[in-house]
C-alpha positions in Angstrom: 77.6 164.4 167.7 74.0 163.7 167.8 71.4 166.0 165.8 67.5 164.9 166.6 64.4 167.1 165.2 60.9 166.5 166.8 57.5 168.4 165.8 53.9 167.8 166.6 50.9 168.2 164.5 48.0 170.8 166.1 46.3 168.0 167.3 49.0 166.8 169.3 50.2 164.4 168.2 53.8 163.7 167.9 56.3 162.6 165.1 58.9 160.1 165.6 61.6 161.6 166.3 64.4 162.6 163.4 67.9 161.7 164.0 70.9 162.5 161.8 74.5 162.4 163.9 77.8 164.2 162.6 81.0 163.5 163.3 83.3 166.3 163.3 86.9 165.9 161.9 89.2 168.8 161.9 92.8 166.9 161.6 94.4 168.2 158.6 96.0 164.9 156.9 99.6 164.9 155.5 101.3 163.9 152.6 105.0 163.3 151.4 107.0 162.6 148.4 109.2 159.5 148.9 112.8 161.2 147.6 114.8 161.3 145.9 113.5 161.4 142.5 115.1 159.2 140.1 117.5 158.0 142.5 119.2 161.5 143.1 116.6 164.5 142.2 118.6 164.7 138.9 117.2 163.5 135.5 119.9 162.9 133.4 120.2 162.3 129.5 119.7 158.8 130.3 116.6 159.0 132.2 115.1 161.7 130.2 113.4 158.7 127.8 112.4 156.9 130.2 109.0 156.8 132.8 109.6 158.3 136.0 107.8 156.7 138.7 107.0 159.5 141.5 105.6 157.7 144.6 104.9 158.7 148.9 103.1 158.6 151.9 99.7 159.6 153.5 98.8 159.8 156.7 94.9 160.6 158.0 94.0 159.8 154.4 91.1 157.2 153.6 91.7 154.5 150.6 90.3 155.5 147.4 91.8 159.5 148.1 92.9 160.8 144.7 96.1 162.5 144.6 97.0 165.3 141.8 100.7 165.3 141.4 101.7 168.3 139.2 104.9 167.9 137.1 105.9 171.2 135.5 102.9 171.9 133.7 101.4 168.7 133.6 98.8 166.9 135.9 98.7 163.2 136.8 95.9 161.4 139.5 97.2 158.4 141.9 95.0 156.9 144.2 95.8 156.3 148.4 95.8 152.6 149.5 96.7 152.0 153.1 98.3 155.6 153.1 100.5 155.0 150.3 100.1 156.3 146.6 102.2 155.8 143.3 102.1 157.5 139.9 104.4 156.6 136.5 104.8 159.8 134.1 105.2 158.4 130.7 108.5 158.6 129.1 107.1 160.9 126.2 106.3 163.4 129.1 109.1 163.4 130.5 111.0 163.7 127.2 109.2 166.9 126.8 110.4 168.3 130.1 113.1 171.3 129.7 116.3 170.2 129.3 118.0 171.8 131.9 117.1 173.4 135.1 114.2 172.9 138.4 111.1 171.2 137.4 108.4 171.7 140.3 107.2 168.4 141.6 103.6 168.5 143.6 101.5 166.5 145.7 98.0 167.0 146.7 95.2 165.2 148.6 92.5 165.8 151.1 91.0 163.5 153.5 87.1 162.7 152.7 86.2 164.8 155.3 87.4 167.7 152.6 90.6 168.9 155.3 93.2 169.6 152.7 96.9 168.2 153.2 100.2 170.5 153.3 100.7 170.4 149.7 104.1 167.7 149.1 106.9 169.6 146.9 109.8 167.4 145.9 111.7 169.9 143.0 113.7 167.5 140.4 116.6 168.8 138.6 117.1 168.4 135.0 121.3 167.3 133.4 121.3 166.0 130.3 124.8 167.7 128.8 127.1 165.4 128.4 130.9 166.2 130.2 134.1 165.8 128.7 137.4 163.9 129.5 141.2 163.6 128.0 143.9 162.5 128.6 147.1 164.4 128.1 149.7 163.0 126.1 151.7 162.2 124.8 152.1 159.5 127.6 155.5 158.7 128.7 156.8 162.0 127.0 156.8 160.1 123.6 154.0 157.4 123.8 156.6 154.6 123.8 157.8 153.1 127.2 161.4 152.2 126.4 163.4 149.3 128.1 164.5 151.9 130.8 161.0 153.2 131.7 159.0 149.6 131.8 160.9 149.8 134.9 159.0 152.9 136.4 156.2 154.3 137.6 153.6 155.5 134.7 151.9 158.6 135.6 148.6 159.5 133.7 146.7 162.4 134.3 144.0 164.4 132.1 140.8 166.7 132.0 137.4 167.2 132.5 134.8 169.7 131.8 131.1 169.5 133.3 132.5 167.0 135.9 131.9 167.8 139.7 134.9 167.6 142.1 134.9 164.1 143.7 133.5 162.4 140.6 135.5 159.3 139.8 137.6 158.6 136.8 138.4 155.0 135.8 141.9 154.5 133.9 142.7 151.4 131.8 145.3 150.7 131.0 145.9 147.0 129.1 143.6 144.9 131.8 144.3 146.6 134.7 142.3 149.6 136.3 143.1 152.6 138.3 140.7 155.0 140.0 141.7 159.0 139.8 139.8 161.4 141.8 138.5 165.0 139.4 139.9 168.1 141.6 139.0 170.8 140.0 138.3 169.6 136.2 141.5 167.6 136.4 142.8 164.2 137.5 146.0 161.9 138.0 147.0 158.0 138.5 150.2 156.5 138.7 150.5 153.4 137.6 153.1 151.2 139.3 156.2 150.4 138.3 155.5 146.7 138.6 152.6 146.8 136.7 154.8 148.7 134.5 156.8 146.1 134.0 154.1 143.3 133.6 152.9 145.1 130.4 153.9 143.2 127.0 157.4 143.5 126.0 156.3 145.1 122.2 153.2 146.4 120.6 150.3 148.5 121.5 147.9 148.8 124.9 145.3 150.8 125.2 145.1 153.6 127.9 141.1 154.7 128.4 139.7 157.1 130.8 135.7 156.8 131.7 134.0 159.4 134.1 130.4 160.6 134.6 129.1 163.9 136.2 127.1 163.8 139.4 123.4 163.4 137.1 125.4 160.3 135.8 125.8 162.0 132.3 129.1 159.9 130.4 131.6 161.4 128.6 132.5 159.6 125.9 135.6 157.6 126.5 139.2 159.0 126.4 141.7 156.8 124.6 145.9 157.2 124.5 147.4 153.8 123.7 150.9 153.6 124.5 153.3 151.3 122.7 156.3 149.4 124.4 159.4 149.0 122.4 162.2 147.4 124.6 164.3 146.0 122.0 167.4 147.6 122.3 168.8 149.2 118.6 172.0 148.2 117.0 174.9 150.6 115.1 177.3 150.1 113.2 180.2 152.0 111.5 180.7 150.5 107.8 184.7 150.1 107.8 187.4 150.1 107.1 187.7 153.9 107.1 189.6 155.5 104.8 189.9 152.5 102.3 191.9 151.1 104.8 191.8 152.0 108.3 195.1 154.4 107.9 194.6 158.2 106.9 197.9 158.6 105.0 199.5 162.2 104.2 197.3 162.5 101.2 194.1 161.7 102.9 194.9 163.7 106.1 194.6 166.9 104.0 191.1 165.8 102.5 187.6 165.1 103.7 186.4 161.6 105.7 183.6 160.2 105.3 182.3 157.9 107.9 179.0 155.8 107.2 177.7 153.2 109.0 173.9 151.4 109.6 171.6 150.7 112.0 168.8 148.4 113.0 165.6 149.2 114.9 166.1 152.7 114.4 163.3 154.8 113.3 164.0 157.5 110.3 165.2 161.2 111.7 167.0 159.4 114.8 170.0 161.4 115.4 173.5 159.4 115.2 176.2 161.2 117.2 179.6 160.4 115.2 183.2 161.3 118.0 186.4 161.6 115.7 189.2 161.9 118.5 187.6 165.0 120.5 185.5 166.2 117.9 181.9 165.4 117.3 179.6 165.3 114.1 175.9 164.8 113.5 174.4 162.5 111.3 170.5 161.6 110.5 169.6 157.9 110.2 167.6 157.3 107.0 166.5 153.9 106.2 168.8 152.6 108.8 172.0 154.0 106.8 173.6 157.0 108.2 176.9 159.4 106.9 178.6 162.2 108.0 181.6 163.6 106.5 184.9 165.4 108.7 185.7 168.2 107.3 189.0 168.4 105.8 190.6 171.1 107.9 189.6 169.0 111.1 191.3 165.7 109.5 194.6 167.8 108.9 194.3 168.7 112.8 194.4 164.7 113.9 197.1 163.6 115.6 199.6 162.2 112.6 200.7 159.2 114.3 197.8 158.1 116.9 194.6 155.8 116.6 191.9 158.6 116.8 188.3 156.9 115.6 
C-alpha cells in the first residue's frame, strides 16, 4: 500500500514528494511439533540420561524466526530455516525432569510481521520404573525332565507387574526362543515336544524370560534352568533272603529283613518293597535301602509257596 506526504513552503514552492509504502500482512503463521517425542511420547529410564532432540514445522514463517520451546519449566530458542526448526535439551535437563507423569512440551514463533502462531503442544510422558517378570516353577513339576517327559510338550508360563497387556515376553530356553503374549500381568509358551526332545540328554539348560513395558523400561531377566536326567535308575534286592532263600519254621515266626541297593537314586527316594500281597516302605540312603516284615506278617505267608 502506497503512503506519499507532500507540503509546500508559503512561497509556493513545493517539496518532493515523500513516499513510504506498507505492506499489510494479517496471515497468522503455524507451527507443529514433529511427534512423537522420543520415539513414543514416553521417556523411559533409559532415555532419561540422555539429550532429547524436539524438532517441527513452520509454515508463513521467515528464516532466522526464533522459536521458544518450553519444556516443563525450562526454556530453549531454535531458529526457522526453510520452515523447519530443531532444538537438543541436554541430558542433564532432562535428567532433572520429574520422574513420572506429563511434562508440557511448547512451541512458539511469530512471523516478522509480529502475527503470532497457534502455540505447538506436544505433552511427553515420563516411565522410568522398572517392571518385573518370573517365572513359575518349579518347571516340569520337579525342574528335571525325566526320560518320559523329553517326550512332551514343555509348558512355561510366569508373571509380570508394571507390564502392559500385549507386551512381548521372550523365553529361552537352551538356544531356542519362544514369544509369549502378557494378558493381564501373566504369560504362557509351550514348548514343543520335539524340541523337547532335542534338548541334551543330562545336565543343566537355562530357561530365561525377557519383557519390557510399553516406555521400553526392562525387567531384569527371569531365570529357571531345568535339568534333564534320562538315565533310567537301577535296584536291586541284596539276596539270598533269609540266609538262604528258604524261610524255615524257625524263621517264619521271626522278623525279615529285606535290603537291597540302588544306582542313580537320589537320597529320600522312596523304595516300595511287595512280600506276596503285602507291601512295605523303605527310604533309599546312599543308594542302600532296608525294610524289615514284621514277624506276625511272616507267620501269615503261605508255608509252602515262593512268595518274594
Amino acid at each position: 500500500m502506497s503512503v506519499t506526504a507532500d507540503v509546500s513552503d508559503k512561497a509556493g514552492n513545493p517539496a518532493t514528494q515523500a513516499s513510504n509504502p506498507i505492506s499489510v500482512d494479517i496471515a497468522a503463521p503455524t507451527i507443529a511439533i514433529t511427534g512423537p517425542l522420543a520415539g513414543d511420547d514416553v521417556i523411559n529410564a533409559t532415555e532419561k540420561g540422555q539429550p532429547l532432540t524436539i524438532s517441527g514445522t513452520t509454515t508463513g514463517v521467515e528464516n532466522g524466526q526464533q522459536v521458544t520451546v518450553t519444556v516443563g519449566v525450562k526454556t530453549y530458542t531454535a531458529t526457522v530455516t526453510d520452515n523447519a526448526w530443531s532444538v537438543t535439551v541436554p541430558a542433564e535437563a532432562v535428567g532433572e525432569l520429574p520422574t513420572t507423569g506429563s511434562v508440557s512440551v511448547t512451541a512458539d514463533v511469530s512471523d516478522k510481521a509480529g502475527n503470532p502462531a497457534t502455540q505447538a503442544s506436544n505433552p511427553i510422558s515420563v516411565d522410568i520404573a522398572a517392571p518385573t517378570i518370573a517365572i513359575t516353577g518349579p518347571l516340569a513339576g520337579d525342574d528335571v525332565i525325566n526320560a518320559t517327559e523329553k517326550g512332551q510338550p514343555l509348558t512355561i508360563s510366569g508373571t509380570t507387574t508394571g507390564v502392559e497387556n500385549g507386551q512381548q515376553v521372550t523365553v529361552t530356553v537352551g538356544v531356542k526362543t519362544y514369544t509369549a503374549t502378557v494378558t493381564d500381568n501373566a504369560w504362557s509358551v509351550t514348548v514343543p515336544a520335539e524340541a523337547v526332545g532335542e534338548l541334551p540328554t543330562t545336565g543343566s539348560v537355562s530357561v530365561t524370560a525377557d519383557v519390557s513395558d510399553k516406555a521400553g523400561n526392562p525387567a531384569t531377566q527371569a531365570s529357571n534352568p531345568i535339568s534333564v536326567d534320562i538315565a533310567a535308575p537301577t535296584i536291586a534286592i541284596t539276596g539270598p533272603l533269609a540266609g538262604d532263600d528258604v524261610i524255615n519254621a524257625t524263621e517264619k515266626g521271626q522278623p525279615l529283613t529285606i535290603s537291597g541297593t540302588t544306582t542313580g537314586v537320589e537320597n529320600g527316594q522312596q523304595v516300595t518293597v511287595t512280600v506276596g500281597v503285602k507291601t512295605y516302605t523303605a527310604t533309599v540312603t546312599d543308594n542302600a535301602w532296608s525294610v524289615t516284615v514284621p514277624a506276625e506278617a511272616v507267620g501269615e505267608l503261605p508255608t509252602t509257596v515262593l512268595c518274594l
